[in-house]
C-alpha positions as CSV (number, residue, x, y, z in Angstrom):
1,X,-106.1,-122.4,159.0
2,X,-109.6,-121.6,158.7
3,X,-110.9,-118.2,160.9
4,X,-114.1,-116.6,161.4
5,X,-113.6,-112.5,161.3
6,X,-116.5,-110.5,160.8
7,X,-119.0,-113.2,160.7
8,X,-117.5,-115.1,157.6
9,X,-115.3,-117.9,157.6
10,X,-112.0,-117.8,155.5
11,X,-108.9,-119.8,155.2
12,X,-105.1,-118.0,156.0
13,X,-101.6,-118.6,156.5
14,X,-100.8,-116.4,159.1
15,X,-100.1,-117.7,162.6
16,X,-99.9,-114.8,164.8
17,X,-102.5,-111.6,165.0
18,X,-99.8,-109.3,163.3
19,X,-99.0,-111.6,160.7
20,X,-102.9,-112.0,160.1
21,X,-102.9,-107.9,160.4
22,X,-100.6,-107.4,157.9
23,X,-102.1,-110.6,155.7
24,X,-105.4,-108.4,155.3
25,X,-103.2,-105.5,153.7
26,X,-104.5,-103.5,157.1
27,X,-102.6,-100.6,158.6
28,X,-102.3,-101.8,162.6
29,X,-102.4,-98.5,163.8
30,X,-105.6,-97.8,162.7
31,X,-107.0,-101.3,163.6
32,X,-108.9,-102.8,166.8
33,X,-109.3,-106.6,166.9
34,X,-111.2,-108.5,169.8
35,X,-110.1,-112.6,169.6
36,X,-112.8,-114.9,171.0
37,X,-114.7,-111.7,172.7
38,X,-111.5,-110.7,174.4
39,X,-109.9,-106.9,173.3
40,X,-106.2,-107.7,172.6
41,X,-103.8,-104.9,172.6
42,X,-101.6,-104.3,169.8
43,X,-98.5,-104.8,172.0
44,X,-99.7,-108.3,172.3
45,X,-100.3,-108.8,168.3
46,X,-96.9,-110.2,167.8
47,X,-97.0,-112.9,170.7
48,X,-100.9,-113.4,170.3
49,X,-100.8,-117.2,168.5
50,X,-103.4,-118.0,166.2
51,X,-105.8,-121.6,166.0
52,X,-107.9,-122.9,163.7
53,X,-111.6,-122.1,164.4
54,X,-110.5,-118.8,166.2
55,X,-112.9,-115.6,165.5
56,X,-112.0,-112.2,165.3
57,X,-114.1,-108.9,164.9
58,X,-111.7,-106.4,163.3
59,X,-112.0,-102.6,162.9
60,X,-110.7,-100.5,160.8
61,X,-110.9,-97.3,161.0
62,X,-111.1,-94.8,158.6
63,X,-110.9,-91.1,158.5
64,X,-112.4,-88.5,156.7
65,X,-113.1,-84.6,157.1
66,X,-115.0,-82.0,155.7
67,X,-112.8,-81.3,152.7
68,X,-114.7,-77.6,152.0
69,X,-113.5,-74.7,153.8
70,X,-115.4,-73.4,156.5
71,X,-116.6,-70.7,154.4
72,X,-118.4,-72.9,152.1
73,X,-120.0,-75.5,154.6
74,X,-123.9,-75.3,155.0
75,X,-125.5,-74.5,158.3
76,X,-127.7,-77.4,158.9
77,X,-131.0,-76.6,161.4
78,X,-130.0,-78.8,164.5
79,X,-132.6,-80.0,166.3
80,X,-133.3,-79.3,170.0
81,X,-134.5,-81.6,172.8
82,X,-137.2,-80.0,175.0
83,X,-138.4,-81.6,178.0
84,X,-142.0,-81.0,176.6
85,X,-141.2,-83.6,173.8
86,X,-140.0,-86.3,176.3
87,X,-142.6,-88.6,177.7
């Protein structure tokens, strides 16, 4: 069946959201999807039927720390918002 996600148009097998989930080699816990503009939770994933010409924004997220100790991080200047700079 053919699928919009993201914008681009591709053909799949899958026929539910967790089957397409898992088709994309995407971990679902670190996944958002909205189907058709509508959020659906990932309690729904299994029951949530696919149809051809469907589209789907999907998220993954991806996470990622400072890997330096503290010790070693720089001390960027932050910059500071002064009512005189507003307009």
């Amino acid at each position: 069946m053919r699928l919009v996600i993201n914008g681009e148009e591709r053909e799949f097998a899958a026929a539910t959201l967790e089957a397409l989930v898992e088709e994309l080699g995407m971990k679902g816990d670190r996944v958002a999807v909205e189907l058709n503009r509508e959020i659906v939770p990932r309690a729904s994933w299994q029951a949530t039927a696919l149809k051809d010409g469907d589209r789907l924004e999907i998220v993954h997220f991806v996470g990622a720390g400072n890997q330096r100790p503290r010790s070693e991080r720089r001390n960027l200047p932050r910059t500071r918002l002064r009512s005189s700079n507003i307009y």
